[in-house]
N, C-alpha and C positions, 0 to 999 in steps of 0.2 A: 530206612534208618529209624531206628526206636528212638523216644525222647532221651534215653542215656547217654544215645552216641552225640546229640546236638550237645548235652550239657556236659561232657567230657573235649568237646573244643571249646565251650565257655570256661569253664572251671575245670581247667586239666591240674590232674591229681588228685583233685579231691575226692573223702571217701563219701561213698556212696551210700552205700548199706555198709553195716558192723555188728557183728554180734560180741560174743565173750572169747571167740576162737580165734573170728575170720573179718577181714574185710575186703572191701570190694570197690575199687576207683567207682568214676561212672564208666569208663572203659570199660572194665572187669564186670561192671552190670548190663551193660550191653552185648557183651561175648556170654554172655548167661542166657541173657531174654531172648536174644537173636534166634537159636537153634529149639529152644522150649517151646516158644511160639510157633514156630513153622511144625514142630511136631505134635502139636495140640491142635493145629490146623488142618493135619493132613489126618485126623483123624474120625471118623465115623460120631461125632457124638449126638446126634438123634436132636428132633424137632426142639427139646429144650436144651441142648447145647451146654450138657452138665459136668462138671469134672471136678470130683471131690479131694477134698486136703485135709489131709489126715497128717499132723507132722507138729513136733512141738516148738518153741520161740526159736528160729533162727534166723541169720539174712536168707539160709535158702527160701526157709517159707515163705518169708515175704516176698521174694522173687518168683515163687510159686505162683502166688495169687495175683499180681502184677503181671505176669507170663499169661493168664488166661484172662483177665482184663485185654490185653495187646492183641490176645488170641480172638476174641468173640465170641467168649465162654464164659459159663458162668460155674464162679469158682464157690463148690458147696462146703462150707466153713464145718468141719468134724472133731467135734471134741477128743482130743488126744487120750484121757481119760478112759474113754467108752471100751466095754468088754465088743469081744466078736457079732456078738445077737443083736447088741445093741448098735452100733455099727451096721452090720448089714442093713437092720432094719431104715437105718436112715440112707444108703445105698437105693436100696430098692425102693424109698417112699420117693425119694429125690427121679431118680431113671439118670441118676449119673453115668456113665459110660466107660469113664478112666478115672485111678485114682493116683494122686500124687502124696507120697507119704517120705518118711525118713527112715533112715536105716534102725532105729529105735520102736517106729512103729510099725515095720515092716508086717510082720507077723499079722498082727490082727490086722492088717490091712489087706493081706494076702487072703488071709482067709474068711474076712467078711467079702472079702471081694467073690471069690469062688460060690460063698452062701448068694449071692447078689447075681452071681451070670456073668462076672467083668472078667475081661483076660486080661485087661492093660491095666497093670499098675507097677510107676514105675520109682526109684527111690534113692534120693540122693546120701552121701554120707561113706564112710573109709568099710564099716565092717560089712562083714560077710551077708547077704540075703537069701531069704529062702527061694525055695524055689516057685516059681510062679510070679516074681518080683523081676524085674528088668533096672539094670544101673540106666541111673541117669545120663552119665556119662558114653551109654551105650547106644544110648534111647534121642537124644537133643544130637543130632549129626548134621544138620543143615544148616548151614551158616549164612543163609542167603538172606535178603530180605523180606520181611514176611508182608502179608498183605495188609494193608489198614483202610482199606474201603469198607471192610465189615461194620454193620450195626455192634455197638456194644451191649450187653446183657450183663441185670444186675447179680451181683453174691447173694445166696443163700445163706437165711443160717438156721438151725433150730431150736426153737424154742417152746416150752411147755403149752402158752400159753393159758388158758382158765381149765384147761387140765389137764393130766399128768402121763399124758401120749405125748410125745413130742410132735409139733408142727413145725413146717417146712416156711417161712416170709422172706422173700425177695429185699434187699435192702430198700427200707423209705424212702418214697418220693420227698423227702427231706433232704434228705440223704443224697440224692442221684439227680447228678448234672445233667445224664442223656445227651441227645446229637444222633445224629444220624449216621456218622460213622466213629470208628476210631479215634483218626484224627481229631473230629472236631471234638468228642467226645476228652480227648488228653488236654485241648486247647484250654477247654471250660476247667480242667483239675487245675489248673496256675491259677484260677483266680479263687483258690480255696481262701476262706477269713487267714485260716491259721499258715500258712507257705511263710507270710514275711516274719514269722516267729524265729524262722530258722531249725535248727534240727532238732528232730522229735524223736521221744525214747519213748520206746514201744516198753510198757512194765506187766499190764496184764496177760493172758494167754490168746494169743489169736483167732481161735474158735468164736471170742466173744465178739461182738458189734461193735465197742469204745475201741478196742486194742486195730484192730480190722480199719478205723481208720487212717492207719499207716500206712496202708497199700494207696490209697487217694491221694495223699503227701507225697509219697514218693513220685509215684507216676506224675505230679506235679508238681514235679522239683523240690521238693525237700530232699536232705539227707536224712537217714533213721539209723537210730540205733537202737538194737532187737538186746533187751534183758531175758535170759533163759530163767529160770528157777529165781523167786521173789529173793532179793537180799538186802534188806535194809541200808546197810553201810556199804554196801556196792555200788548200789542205789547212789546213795550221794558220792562217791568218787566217779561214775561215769556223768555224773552231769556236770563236775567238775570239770574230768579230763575232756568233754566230747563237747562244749561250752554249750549244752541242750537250751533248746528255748524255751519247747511245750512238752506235752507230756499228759495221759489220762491215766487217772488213778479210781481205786475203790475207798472207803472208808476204811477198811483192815488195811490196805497200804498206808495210809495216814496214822493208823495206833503204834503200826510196828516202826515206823520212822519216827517216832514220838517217844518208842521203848526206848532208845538207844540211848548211850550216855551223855550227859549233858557235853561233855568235851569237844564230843564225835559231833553232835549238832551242831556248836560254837565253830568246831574249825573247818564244818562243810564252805565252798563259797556255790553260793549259789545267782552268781550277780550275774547269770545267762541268764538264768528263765525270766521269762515274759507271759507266760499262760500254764495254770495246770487246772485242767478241767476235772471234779471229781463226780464220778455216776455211778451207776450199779445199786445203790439202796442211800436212803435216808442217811446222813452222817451225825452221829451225837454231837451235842453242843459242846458239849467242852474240847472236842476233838478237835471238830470245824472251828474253832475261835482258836483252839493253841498254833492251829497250822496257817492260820490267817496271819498271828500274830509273829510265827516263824517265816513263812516265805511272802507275806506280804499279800497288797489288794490282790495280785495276780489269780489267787482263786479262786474261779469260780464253779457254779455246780449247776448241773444238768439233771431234769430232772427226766424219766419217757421209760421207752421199753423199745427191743431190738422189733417189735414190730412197726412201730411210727416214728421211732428217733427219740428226737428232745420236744417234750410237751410244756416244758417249764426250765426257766434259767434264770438264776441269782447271781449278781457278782459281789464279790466280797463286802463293798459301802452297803449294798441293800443288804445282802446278810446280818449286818453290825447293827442294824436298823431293828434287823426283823430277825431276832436270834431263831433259828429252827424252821426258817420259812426253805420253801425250794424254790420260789421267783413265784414271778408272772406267766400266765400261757404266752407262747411265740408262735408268729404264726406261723401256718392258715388254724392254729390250733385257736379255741375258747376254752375254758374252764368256767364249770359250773360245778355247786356242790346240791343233786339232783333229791327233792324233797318228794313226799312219801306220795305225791299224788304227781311225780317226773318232770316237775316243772322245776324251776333252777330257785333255792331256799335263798332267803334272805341271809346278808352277810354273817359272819361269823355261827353260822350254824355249822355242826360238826352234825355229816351223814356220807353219802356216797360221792366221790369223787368222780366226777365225769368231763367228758371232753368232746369238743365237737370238731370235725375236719368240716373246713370253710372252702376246702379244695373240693370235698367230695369222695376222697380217695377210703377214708378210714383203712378196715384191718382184712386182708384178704391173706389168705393162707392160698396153699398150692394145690390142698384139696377142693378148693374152692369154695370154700366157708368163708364169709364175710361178716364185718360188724357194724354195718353202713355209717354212715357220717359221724354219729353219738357211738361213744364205748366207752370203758371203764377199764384201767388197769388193776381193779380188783384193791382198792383200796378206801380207806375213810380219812374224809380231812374236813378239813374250814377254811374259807378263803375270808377275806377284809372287805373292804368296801374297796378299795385299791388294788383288786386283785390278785394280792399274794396269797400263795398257800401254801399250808401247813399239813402235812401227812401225820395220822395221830393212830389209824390201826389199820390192819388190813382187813378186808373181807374172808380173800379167800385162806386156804391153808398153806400156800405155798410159803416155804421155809426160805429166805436168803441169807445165806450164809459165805460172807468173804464176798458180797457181791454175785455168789452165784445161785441159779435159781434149783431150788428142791422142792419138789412134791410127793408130801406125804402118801400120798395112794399109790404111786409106782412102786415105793419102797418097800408097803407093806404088803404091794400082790408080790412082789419078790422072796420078802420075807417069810409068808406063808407056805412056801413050797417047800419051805422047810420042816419033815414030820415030826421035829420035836418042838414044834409051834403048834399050841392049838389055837391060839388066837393074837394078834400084835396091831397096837396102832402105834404112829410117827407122828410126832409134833413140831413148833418150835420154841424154844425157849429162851433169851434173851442173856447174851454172850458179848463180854465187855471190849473182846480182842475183832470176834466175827460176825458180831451185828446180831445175829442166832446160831443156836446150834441146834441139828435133830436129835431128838430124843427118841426113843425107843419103848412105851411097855408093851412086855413079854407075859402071855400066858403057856406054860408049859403043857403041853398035848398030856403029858405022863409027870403027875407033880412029883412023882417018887426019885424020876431021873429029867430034870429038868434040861436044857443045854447048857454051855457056857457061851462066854463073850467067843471065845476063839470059835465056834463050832460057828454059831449064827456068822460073824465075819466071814469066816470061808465061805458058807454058802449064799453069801449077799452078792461076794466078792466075784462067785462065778457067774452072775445074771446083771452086776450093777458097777458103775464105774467107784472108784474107792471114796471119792466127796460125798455119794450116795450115804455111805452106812452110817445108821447113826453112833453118834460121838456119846452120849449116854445110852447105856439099857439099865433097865430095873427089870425084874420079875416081880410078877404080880396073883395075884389068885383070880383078879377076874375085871376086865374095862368096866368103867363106867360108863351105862349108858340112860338114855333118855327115858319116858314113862313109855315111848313109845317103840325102846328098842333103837335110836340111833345113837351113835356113839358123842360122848357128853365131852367134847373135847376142852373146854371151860374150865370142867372136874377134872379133867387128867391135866392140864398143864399144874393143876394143884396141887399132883398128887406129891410131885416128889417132895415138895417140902411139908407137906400135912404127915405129923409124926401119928397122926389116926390110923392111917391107911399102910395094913403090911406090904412093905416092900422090900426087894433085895435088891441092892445095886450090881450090877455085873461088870464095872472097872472098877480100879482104882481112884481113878480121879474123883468121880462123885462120892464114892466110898467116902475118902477124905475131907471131901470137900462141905460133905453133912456135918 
C-alpha cells in the first residue's frame, strides 16, 4: 500500500496532484504509483540505482520522481531544455539505466538514450512516440504491491558548479531525511516544516532543486499543484482556485507578477498562502519590499546552491530590518567573510564569502571531487556583527539569469565551432526583468562576410539548450584583453555602452535600446 492509498481512506476525493490539464484523487495517484514502481523495481538499474527524468511541469512528472523515491531509485533530475549531446552526456555521466520522459520530450530522450547504451525509456502523454520509446501505459502493468523494505536513495541533479562542465550532486544532506527503508524514510517526509501549509504550487521547472521539492511534499502528504509554462495571471487564479498555502519562487517570478495590472493584483485573493519561499539569485530591493508589501510577512528567502541547499534565510521582519540582506547562516552551516590571509575578516568587510559545514559533509560531486568542510559559492559579500549577509558581486563568471545558472565558457566553446567566428566571449550584464542577461562579443573569422544573429542561433541551437544563447550579440573587430593576453572581461562588460569602442549590434532590441 503506497502512502496515497492510506490518504485516499483519510481524505477520500480529494485531489491529489493537478496540473493545467489533469488531476488526480489520492486514489488516482495510487493507481499510478502502484504499477510504476513495481516496473522500476523489476528493473536492472546497476549499483547506483539511477533513472533519469527528462519531462516538462506536469502531475505526471511529479509522479515520475515520487514512483522512483517508492521505487529505491534515484531519480536524475534532466533539464527539459537540453539538446541530444547534451543529454546524453549527462546519461552517461549519471550510469542511469532507464529514462522516463513525456511525450514532448520523447525524441531527444530516445535518442540521447540510444548515444548513452539505454534501451528503456519509457513516456507518458496522448501523441504518437518514436520508436525506441515504450508507452507508459504499456510499460507500468503490475498493480501489485510494491516492495518498501528497500533503502531509499537520494535525486540527482546537475549543476555547473565553479565550472562550466556540468556535475552530477546527490540532494543535501540538508535536504534528506534518510531511514533505512522506504517506509521509514516516507514516515520522516510528514514531518516536513512546510506539510501543515497545505497545498503547494510547483511554479518553477522541475529539473531545478527549489521546484524538486514538491516530490518531498507530496510523498508527505501535501496536495501539489504542477504550473506548466510561467503565467503571471494564471499564477494568481490557481492560488485562488486551488486555496495554495506555499509555493517557491525566483526573483523574475516576483517582477513578472509585479508587471501585471494594478486591478489583476487588487482582485487576486490570496488569503491561502502562508509561506513563499524565494531562491535562485539575489532579489532587488524594490522587488523584494513591493512583494512583501503585496503578499505580506509570508516571504521569505533562501539563500544556498542545489549542492548544500540553504546556507542562509531571511524572513520578511529581518528583511525590512536589513534591506538587501539574505539572513543568517542555518545550520550545520557558518559564514565567514574569508580575508586575504583565510582567516574569517572583521565584520562588515566586503571580500569572499565562505562557509563552513559543522556536519563535515561539504560539497561532493559523483566524480568524486570534494570541497571539504570550507567552500564558497563563488561569490563576494559582507556580513555585520549579527551575522547577516549581504551579496554585493560575484567572483566567478557564471551568468544567473531567471534564476538559472549560465556559464560563460560552455557557451563560448560552443560558439566557436562556428567558422564564421573567429573569436567570442559571453558575459553578464544586469537585466531589470532577469537578474542578467548573456551577452555576446563576436569577432567575425572573415570581417568582409561576417555572420548574422540568425546564423550564430542556429548553430548555438544545435550544441546548447535555447536559455544557453545569448540574448545580446554585438560584432566587434577584436576582445579586449589583458597586458598578458587574458581576456579583460571588466573592459567588455564596458564595452556596449562605451560609444569609443566600434561596435555593431546583431538584434533589434539592443539596436534600439542604445
Amino acid at each position: 500500500m503506497t502512502f496515497a492509498a492510506v490518504l485516499a481512506r483519510s481524505r477520500p476525493g480529494e485531489i491529489g496532484v493537478r496540473d493545467t490539464t489533469s488531476a488526480f484523487t489520492w486514489e488516482q495517484v495510487d493507481e499510478w504509483l502502484r504499477p510504476t514502481v513495481n516496473a522500476l523495481q523489476a528493473l536492472d538499474l546497476g549499483p547506483a540505482g539511477r533513472v533519469a527524468v527528462l519531462a516538462w511541469n506536469s502531475a505526471q512528472t511529479l509522479l515520475g520522481y515520487v514512483a522512483c523515491t517508492l521505487a529505491g531509485a534515484s531519480a536524475v533530475a534532466v533539464n527539459s531544455h537540453l539538446t541530444v549531446p547534451e543529454t546524453a552526456y549527462i546519461l552517461e555521466d549519471s550510469g542511469a539505466r532507464a529514462v522516463l520522459c513525456d511525450d514532448r520530450t520523447a525524441g531527444v530522450a530516445c535518442a540521447a538514450a540510444r548515444a548513452a547504451g539505454i534501451t528503456t525509456v519509457v513516456a507518458w502523454g496522448e501523441r504518437p512516440l518514436p520508436d525506441g520509446v515504450t508507452a507508459w501505459h504499456d510499460w507500468a502493468l503490475d498493480t501489485g504491491e510494491p516492495r518498501t523494505d528497500l533503502a531509499p536513495r537520494r535525486t540527482l541533479v546537475y549543476t555547473s558548479g565553479t565550472t562550466g562542465r556540468p556535475k552530477g550532486v546527490e540532494l543535501p544532506y540538508t535536504s534528506w531525511v534518510g531511514g533505512d527503508t522506504i517506509d521509514v524514510h516516507l514516515q520522516r517526509l510528514t514531518e516536513n516544516r512546510m506539510i501543515p501549509f497545505g497545498r503547494h504550487l510547483v511554479v518553477g521547472p522541475m529539473y531545478h532543486s527549489g521546484p524538486l521539492t514538491s516530490t518531498r511534499l507530496l510523498a508527505g502528504g501535501a496536495p501539489v499543484t504542477v504550473l506548466g509554462k510561467f503565467d503571471a495571471q494564471t499564477l494568481l487564479q490557481v492560488i485562488e482556485r486551488d486555496r495554495i498555502g506555499s509555493s517557491i519562487m525566483v526573483p523574475t517570478h516576483f517582477q513578472r507578477l509585479l508587471a501585471l495590472p494594478e486591478e489583476i493584483r487588487a482582485a487576486a485573493d490570496l488569503s491561502s498562502l502562508r509561506y513563499v519561499l524565494q531562491v535562485g539569485a539575489k532579489c532587488p530591493a524594490p522587488v523584494k519590499r513591493a512583494m512583501i508589501d503585496w503578499f505580506g510577512p509570508i516571504v521569505w528567502e533562501s539563500y544556498g546552491a542545489s549542492e548544500v541547499g540553504t546556507t542562509c534565510m531571511i524572513s520578511a521582519a529581518e528583511w525590512l530590518e536589513r534591506p538587501g540582506s539574505v539572513g543568517r547562516a542555518v545550520p550545520p552551516f557558518e559564514a565567514y567573510i574569508r580575508g586575504d590571509d583565510g582567516t574569517p575578516a572583521t565584520p562588515d568587510t566586503e571580500g569572499p564569502l565562505w562557509f563552513r559545514d559543522t556536519s563535515g559533509h561539504g560539497i561532493t560531486y559523483i566524480t568524486g571531487a570534494r570541497s571539504g568542510t570550507d567552500f564558497t559559492l563563488g561569490e563576494i559579500g559582507r556580513m555585520d556583527a549579527d551575522g547577516y549577509v549581504w551579496i554585493t558581486d560575484r567572483q566567478s563568471d557564471m551568468v544567473v539569469s531567471g534564476g538559472v545558472n549560465i556559464y560563460p565558457a560552455e557557451v563560448e566553446s560552443a560558439l566557436i565551432q562556428n567558422p564564421a567566428i573567429g573569436d567570442v566571449a559571453c558575459f553578464g550584464l544586469p537585466d531589470e526583468e532577469m537578474g542578467e542577461t548573456l551577452v555576446a562579443l563576436v569577432v567575425a573569422a572573415d570581417p568582409g562576410h561576417p555572420p548574422t544573429r540568425a546564423e550564430i542561433e542556429q548553430h548555438g541551437r544545435s550544441l546548447l539548450a535555447g536559455y544557453k544563447i545569448p540574448k545580446r550579440m554585438y560584432l566587434v573587430d577584436a576582445l579586449p584583453r589583458t597586458a598578458v593576453g587574458k581576456l579583460d572581461k571588466r573592459a567588455m562588460k564596458a564595452i556596449p555602452a562605451d560609444g569609443t569602442v566600434a561596435i555593431t549590434p546583431l538584434d533589434p532590441e539592443v539596436s534600439t535600446a542604445r
